[in-house]
C-alpha positions as CSV (number, residue, x, y, z in Angstrom):
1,X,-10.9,-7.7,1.0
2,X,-12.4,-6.9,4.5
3,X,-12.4,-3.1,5.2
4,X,-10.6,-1.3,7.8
5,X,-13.3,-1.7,10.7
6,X,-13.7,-5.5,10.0
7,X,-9.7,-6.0,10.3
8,X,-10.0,-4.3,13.7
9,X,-12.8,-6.7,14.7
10,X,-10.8,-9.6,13.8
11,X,-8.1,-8.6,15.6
12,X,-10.0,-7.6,18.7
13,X,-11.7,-11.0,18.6
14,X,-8.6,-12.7,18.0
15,X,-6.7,-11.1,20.7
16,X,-10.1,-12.1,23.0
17,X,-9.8,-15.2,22.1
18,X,-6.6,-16.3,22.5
19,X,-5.4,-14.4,25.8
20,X,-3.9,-16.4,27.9
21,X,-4.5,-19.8,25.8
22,X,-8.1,-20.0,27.0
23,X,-9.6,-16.8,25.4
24,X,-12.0,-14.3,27.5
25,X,-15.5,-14.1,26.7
26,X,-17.2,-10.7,25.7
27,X,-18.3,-9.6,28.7
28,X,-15.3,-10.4,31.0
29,X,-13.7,-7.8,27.9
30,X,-16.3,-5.2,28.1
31,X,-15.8,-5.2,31.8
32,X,-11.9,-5.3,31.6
33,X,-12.4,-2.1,29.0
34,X,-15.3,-0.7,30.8
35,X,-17.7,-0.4,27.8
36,X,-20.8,-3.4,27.8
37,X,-20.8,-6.8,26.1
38,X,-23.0,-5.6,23.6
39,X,-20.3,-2.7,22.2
40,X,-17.6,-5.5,22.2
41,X,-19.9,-7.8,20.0
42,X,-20.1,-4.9,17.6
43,X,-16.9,-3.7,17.2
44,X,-15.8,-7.4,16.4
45,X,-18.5,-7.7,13.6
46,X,-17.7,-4.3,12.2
47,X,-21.0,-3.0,13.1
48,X,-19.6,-0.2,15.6
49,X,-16.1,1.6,14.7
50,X,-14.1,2.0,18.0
51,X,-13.0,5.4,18.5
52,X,-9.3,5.6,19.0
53,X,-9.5,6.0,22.7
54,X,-11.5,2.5,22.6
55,X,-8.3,0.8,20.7
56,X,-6.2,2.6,23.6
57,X,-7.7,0.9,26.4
58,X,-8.1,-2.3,24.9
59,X,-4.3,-1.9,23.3
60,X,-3.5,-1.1,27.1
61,X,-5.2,-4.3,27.9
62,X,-4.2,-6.6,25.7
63,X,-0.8,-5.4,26.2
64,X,0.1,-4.4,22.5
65,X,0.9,-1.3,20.3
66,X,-2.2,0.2,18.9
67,X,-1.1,-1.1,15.4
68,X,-1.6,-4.2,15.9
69,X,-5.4,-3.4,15.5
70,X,-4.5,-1.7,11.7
71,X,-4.0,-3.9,8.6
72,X,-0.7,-4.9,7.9
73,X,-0.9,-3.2,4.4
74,X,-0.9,0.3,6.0
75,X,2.4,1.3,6.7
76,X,3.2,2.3,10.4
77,X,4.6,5.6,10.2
78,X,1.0,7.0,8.4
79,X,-0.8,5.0,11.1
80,X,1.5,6.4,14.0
81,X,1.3,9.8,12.5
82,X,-2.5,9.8,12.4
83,X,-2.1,8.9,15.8
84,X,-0.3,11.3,17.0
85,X,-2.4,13.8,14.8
86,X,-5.6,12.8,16.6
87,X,-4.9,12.5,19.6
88,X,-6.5,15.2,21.1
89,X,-9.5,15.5,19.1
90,X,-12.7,15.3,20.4
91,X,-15.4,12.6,18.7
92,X,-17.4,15.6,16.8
93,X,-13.4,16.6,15.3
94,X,-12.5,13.0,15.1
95,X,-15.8,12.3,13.0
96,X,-14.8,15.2,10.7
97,X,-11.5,13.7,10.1
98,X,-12.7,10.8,9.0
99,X,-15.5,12.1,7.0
100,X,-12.9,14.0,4.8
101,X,-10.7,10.7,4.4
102,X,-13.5,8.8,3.4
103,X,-14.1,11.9,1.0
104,X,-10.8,11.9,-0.1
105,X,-10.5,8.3,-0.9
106,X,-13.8,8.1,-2.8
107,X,-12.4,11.5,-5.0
108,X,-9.2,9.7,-6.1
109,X,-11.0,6.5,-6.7
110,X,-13.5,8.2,-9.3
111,X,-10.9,10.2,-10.8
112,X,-8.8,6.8,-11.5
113,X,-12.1,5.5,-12.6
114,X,-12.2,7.9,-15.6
């Protein structure tokens, strides 16, 4: 199963592909976003995480809720509610955030693990 960051990057490069029935290439979307060809390459193959103000402005773009960039298996209201929890945090605070999550999660996978 793909983690989070990869399901994002398929759904960016699904939504860049298929706008408007003839897709968009990379750099027309980087442009669009104002961020560079290179960054939109990287978020589709999971190799950068897009902050949440990235999946704003592309959201804004593409003209959907910023959900539709989550898995489906995450229920809404915890997505929106993270949102909303975020949503003035700076990148150092937003890194610390999800630091601890990915601290948390590894701490109640080991203890089912036992």
């Amino acid at each position: 199963m793909p983690d989070i960051y990869e399901q994002i990057g398929q759904q960016i490069r699904e939504l860049r592909t298929t706008l408007r029935g003839r897709g968009l290439s990379q750099e027309d979307l980087a442009q669009a976003v104002k961020t560079t060809a290179n960054t939109i390459s990287r978020w589709e193959t999971a190799t950068y995480k897009p902050s949440i103000s990235d999946l704003e402005r592309l959201a804004q773009f593409f003209g959907v809720p910023i959900t539709t960039f989550f898995p489906h298996s995450v229920p809404k209201s915890r997505i929106n509610a993270l949102l909303v929890a975020a949503n003035d945090l700076d990148e150092d605070d937003l890194d610390e955030v999800t630091l601890f999550a990915l601290f948390r999660r590894a701490h109640r996978r080991r203890k089912k693990t036992r």
